[in-house]
N, C-alpha and C positions, 0 to 999 in steps of 0.2 A: 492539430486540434482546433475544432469550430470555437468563434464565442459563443454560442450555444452551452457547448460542453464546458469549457471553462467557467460560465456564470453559472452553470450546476454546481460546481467543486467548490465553487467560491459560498454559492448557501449550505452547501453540505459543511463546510470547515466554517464559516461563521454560526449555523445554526449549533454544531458542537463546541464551540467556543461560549453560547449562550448556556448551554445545559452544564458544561462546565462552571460558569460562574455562579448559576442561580443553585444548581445541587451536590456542586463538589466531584462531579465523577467522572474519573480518566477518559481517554478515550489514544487509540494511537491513528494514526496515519501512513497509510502503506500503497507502494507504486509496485504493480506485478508484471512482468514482463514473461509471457507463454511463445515460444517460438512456433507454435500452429496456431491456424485460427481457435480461438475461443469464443463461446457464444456466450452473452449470458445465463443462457440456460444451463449450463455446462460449467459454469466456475458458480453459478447459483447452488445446486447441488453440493456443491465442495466448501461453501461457507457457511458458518453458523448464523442462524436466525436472524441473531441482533445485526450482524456485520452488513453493512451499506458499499453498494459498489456502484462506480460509473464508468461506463467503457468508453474508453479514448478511441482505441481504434480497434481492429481484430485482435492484436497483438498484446493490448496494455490495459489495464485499469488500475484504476485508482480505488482504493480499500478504504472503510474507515472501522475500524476495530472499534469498535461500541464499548462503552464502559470497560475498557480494556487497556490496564496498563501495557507498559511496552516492554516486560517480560512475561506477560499472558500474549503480548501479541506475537513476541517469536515466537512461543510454543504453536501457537494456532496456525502459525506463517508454516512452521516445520509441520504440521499433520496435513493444512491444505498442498506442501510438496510432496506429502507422501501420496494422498488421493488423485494428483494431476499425472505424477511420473507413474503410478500401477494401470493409469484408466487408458493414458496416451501411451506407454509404454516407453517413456524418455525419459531424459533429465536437463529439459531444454528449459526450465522456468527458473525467475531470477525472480524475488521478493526485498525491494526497498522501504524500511524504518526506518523513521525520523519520531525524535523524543516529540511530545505532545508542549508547545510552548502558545500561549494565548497572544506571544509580542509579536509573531509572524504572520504577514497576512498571507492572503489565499496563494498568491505569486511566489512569497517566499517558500511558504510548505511545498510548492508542486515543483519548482528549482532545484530545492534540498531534494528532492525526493528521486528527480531526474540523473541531479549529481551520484547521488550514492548509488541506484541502479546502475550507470555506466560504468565505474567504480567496482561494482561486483560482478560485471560482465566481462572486467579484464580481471581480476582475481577471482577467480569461479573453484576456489577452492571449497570456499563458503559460498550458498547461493541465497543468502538469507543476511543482512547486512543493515548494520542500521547509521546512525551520522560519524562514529567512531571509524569509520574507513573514511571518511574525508582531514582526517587531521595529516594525514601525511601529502594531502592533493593540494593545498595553500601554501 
């Protein structure tokens, strides 16, 4: 990942950590991993409106669930794997949750976020995973 893209991530999670203090309202943070290329025109399609994305690389983007707690954000996580695995025809996509915390900076969130994808890419029972799969990793 460029500094480019990471000082994207970094205003995208501090600009929600602003809206968060000034109006009160959720928001979650989520790391998707598609084993084909994805474009953003292609995972744009598959996310709601509100939802913010930045692409790491062909493989990965980083989500930010808009005003979205982070039991709104598994369900949304679960409907975006239904519309990736009917369009690609797989079940190659891995979506990482991490609870919404304003103590974590931008470094922190995208770490959390790395851990627990890797985390549900070896337990791929569940492909949808949020910080509660790292309590047994420490």
């Amino acid at each position: 990942m460029t500094d480019n893209i990471f000082n994207r991530i970094k205003v995208q999670i501090k600009r929600t950590y602003y809206v968060y203090e000034r109006y009160d309202t959720l928001a979650t943070f989520a790391l998707i991993y598609h084993e084909k290329k994805l474009s953003p025109e292609q995972l744009a399609g598959f996310l709601r409106v509100s939802d913010q994305f930045i692409m790491l690389d062909d493989n990965h983007y980083f989500i930010n669930f808009t005003y979205t707690s982070q039991k709104d954000a598994f369900k949304a996580s679960q409907n975006l794997l239904l519309y990736l695995d009917h369009f690609f025809n797989d079940s190659k996509t891995y979506i990482a949750l991490d609870s919404f915390n304003t103590n974590y900076s931008p470094q922190v969130v995208l770490s959390r976020l790395r851990q627990i994808l890797a985390e549900t890419k070896k337990n791929s029972y569940s492909r949808i995973e949020d910080e509660s799969i790292l309590s047994g990793v420490f």
